[in-house]
C-alpha positions in Angstrom: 143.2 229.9 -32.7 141.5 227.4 -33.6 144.0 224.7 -34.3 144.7 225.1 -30.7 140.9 224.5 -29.4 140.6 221.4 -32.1 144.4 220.0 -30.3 142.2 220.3 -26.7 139.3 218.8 -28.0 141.4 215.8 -28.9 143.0 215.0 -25.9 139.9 215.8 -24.0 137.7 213.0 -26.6 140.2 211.2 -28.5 138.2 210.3 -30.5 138.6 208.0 -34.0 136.5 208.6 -37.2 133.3 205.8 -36.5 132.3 204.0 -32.8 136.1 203.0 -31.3 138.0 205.0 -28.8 141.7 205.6 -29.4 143.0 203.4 -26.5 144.7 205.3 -23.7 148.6 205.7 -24.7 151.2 207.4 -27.0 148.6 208.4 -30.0 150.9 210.8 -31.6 148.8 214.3 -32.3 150.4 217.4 -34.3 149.2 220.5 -35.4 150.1 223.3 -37.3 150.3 226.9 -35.3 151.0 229.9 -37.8 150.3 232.4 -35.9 153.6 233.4 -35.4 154.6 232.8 -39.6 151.7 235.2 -40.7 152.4 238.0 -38.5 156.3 238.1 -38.8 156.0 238.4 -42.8 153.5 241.2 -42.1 155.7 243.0 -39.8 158.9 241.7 -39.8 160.4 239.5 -36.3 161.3 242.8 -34.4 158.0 244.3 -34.7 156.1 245.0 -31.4 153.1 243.7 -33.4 155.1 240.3 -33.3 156.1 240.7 -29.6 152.5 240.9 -29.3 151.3 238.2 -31.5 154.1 236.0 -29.1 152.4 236.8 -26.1 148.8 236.0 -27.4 150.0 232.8 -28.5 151.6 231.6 -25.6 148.0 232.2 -23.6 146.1 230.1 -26.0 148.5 228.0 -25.8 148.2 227.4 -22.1 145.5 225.2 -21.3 147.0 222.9 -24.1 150.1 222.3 -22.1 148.0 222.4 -19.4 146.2 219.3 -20.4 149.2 217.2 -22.2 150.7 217.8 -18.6 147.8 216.1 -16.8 148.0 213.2 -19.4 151.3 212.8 -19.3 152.3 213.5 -22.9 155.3 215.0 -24.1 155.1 218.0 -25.8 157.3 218.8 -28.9 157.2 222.8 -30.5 159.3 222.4 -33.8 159.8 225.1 -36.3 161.0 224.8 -39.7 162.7 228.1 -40.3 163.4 231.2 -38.2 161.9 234.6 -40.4 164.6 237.1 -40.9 163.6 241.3 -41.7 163.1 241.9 -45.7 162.1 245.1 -47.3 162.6 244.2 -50.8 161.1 242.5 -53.3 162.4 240.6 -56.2 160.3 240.5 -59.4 162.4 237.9 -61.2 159.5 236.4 -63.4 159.4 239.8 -64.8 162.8 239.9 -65.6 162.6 236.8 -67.7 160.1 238.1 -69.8 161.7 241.4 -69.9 164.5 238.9 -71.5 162.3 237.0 -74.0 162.6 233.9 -72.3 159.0 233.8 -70.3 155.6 233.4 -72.6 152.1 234.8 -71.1 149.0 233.8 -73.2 146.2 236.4 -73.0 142.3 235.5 -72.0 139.6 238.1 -71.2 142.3 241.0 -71.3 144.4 238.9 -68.3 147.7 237.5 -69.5 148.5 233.7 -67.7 151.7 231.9 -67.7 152.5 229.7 -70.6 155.0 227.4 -68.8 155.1 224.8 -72.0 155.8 227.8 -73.9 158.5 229.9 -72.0 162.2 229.2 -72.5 162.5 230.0 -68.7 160.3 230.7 -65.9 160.8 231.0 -62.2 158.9 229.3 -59.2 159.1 231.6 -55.8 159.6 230.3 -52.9 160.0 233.1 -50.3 163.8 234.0 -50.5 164.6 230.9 -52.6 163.3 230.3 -56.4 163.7 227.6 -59.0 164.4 228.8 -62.2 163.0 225.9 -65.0 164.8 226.6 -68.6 163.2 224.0 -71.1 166.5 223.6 -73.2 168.6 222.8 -70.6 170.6 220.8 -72.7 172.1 223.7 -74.9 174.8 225.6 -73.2 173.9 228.9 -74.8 170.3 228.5 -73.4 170.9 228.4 -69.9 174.0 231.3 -70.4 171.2 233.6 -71.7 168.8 232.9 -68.4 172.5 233.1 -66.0 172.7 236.7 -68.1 169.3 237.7 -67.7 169.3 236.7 -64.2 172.7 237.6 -62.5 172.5 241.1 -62.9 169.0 241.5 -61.3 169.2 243.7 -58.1 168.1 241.4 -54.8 169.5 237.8 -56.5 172.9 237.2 -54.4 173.7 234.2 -56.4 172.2 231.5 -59.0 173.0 228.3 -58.0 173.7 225.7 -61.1 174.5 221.9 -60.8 177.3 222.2 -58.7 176.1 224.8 -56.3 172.9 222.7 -55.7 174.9 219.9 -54.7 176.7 222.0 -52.3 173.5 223.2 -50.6 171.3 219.8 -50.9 169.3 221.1 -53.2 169.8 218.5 -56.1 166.6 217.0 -56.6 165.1 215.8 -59.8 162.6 218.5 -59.6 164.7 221.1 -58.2 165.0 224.2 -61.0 167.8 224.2 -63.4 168.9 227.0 -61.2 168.5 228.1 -58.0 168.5 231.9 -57.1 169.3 232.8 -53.6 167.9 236.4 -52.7 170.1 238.8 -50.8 169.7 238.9 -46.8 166.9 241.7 -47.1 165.3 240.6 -50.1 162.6 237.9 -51.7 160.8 236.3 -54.7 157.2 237.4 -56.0 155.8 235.1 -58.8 154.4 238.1 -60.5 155.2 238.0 -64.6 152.5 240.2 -65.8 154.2 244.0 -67.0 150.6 245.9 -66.2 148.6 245.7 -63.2 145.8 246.3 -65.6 146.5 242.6 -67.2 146.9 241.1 -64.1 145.1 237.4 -63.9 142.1 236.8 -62.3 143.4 234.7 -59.2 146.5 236.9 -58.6 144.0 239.2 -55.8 142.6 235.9 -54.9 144.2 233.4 -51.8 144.7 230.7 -54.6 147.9 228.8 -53.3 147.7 226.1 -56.8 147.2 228.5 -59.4 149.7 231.0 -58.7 153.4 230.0 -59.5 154.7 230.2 -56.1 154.2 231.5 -52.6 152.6 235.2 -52.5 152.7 236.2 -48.8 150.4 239.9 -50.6 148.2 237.0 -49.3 148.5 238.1 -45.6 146.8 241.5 -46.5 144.1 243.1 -47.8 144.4 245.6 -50.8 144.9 249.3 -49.3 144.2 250.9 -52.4 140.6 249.7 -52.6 138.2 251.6 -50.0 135.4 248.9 -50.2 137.8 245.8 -49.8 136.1 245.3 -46.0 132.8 245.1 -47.5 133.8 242.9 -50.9 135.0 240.8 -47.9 132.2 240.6 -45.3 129.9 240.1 -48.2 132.0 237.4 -49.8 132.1 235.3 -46.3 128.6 236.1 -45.9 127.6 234.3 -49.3 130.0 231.4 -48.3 128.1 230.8 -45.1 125.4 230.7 -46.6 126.4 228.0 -48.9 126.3 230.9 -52.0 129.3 231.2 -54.6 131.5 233.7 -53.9 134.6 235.0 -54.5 136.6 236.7 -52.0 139.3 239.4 -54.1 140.9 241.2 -51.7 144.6 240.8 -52.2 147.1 243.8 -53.5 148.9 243.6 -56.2 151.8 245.8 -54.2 154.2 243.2 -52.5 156.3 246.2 -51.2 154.2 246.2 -47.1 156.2 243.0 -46.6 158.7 242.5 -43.7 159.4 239.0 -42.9 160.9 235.8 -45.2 163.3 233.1 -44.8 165.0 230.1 -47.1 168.3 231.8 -46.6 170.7 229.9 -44.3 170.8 231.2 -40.8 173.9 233.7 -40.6 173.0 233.2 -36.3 171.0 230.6 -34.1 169.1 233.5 -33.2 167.6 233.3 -36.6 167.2 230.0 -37.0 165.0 227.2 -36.5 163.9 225.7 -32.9 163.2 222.3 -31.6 161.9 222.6 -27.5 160.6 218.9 -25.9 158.9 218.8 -22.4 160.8 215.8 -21.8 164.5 216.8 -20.3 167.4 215.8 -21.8 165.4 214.3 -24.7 167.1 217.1 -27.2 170.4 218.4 -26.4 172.7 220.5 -28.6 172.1 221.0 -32.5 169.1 218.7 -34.0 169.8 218.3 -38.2 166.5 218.8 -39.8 167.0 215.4 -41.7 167.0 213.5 -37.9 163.7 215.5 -36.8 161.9 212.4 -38.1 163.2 209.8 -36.0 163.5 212.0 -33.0 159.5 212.0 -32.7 159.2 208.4 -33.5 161.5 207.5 -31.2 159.8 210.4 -28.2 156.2 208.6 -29.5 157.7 204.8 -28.8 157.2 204.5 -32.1 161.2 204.0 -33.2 
């Protein structure tokens, strides 16, 4: 919880970097609270675990309300997506190289992506992944990833040019395609075929070297009876200002239970927007006017 106690000491100090006070007025302050994020992909939304991790938040959360009250401030809780129950993983890396189309390179017995020399490779992104084909301009190139793609259980649909448009997603660096996992399914990055050749970060929390999200992240590797110890030692070493190297994470994806990057199918599993202020939000909010919403709320707009 400490986001929460660095947000309190903030508005008891307000204190700027060097010998000047932030003047008395709408400074606007956000932090991030995950609490909720981790523990609904551990367990899934309708887990009492969740229910639980709800009710611990909301108390830590208390004497922060408490204080923006006595200042006056208004209070905005915004979340960007609602997570929605999985139990299925979706290996679709794997399936490209199963097709020819994604190249590893091997060091030290541990294969790495070769992304300049892979036809195809995919970038996860919980329930959504982008799919880059380097000879997009040949017809017959991106027909052989649709066809190595399409019939993969747990992708509901591969969105091309046109579908992208449809859903906002046409971005310069958006993925040739798109796939769209099914309601109770999601993306792994994984690409290597053998546990064995596995790369060195993949039991590692290394969010820039793996190619996309791996929410295995959230856990610590059952099959290993000494992963508590690897770990006290390894934060042990860190403290002390010693390398370390903290491997802990399984390579099974399958303990999963929460994801999103589908579109809501109800409110009740979508995002939320909830202001202190009355009447300052009122009916639907599109993501796209969040933005301006707190400007304007900071007197910023």
């Amino acid at each position: 919880m400490w986001r929460v106690a660095s947000m309190i000491h903030w508005l008891e100090t307000r204190s700027a970097p060097g010998p000047q006070k932030w003047k008395r007025g709408n400074v606007p302050r956000a932090s991030d609270v995950p609490h909720l994020d981790y523990d609904l992909q551990r367990h899934g939304p309708d887990d009492p675990r969740s229910f639980r991790a709800a009710a611990e938040l909301d108390a830590a959360l208390a004497p922060l309300l408490d204080d923006a009250r006595a200042e006056g401030r208004t209070v905005v809780a915004l979340s960007e997506y609602g997570i929605t129950r999985v139990s299925r993983p979706v290996d679709i890396n794997r399936a490209l190289r199963r097709a020819g189309l994604l190249e590893v390179h091997t060091q030290d017995g541990m294969e790495y992506l070769d992304p300049m020399a892979s036809r195809a490779f995919a970038v996860a992104d919980h329930q959504l992944a982008h799919v880059y084909v380097r000879d997009h301009g040949d017809p017959g190139e991106m027909a052989r990833v649709r066809d190595a793609l399409e019939g993969v259980p747990g992708i509901e649909r591969l969105l091309d040019d046109e579908g992208k448009k449809e859903h906002g997603l046409d971005h310069p660096r958006s993925g040739e395609f798109v796939a769209l996992a099914e309601p109770d399914a999601w993306f792994t990055y994984y690409y290597w075929l053998d546990d064995a050749k596995a790369p060195d970060f993949a039991q590692l929390v290394e969010i820039h070297r793996k190619p996309g999200y791996d929410p295995a992240e959230l856990f610590m590797d059952p099959l290993d009876p000494y992963v508590r110890v690897k770990a006290a030692t390894a934060i042990a070493r860190k403290k002390l200002g010693m390398r370390y190297r903290l491997a802990v994470v399984p390579l099974d994806p399958s303990p999963i239970r929460g994801s999103h990057g589908r579109l809501p199918t109800s409110d009740d599993e979508g995002p939320l927007i909830l202001c202190s202020t009355p009447r300052a939000v009122s009916g639907r909010v599109a993501a796209t006017d969040v933005k301006s919403l707190l400007l304007r709320l900071a007197g910023l707009h």
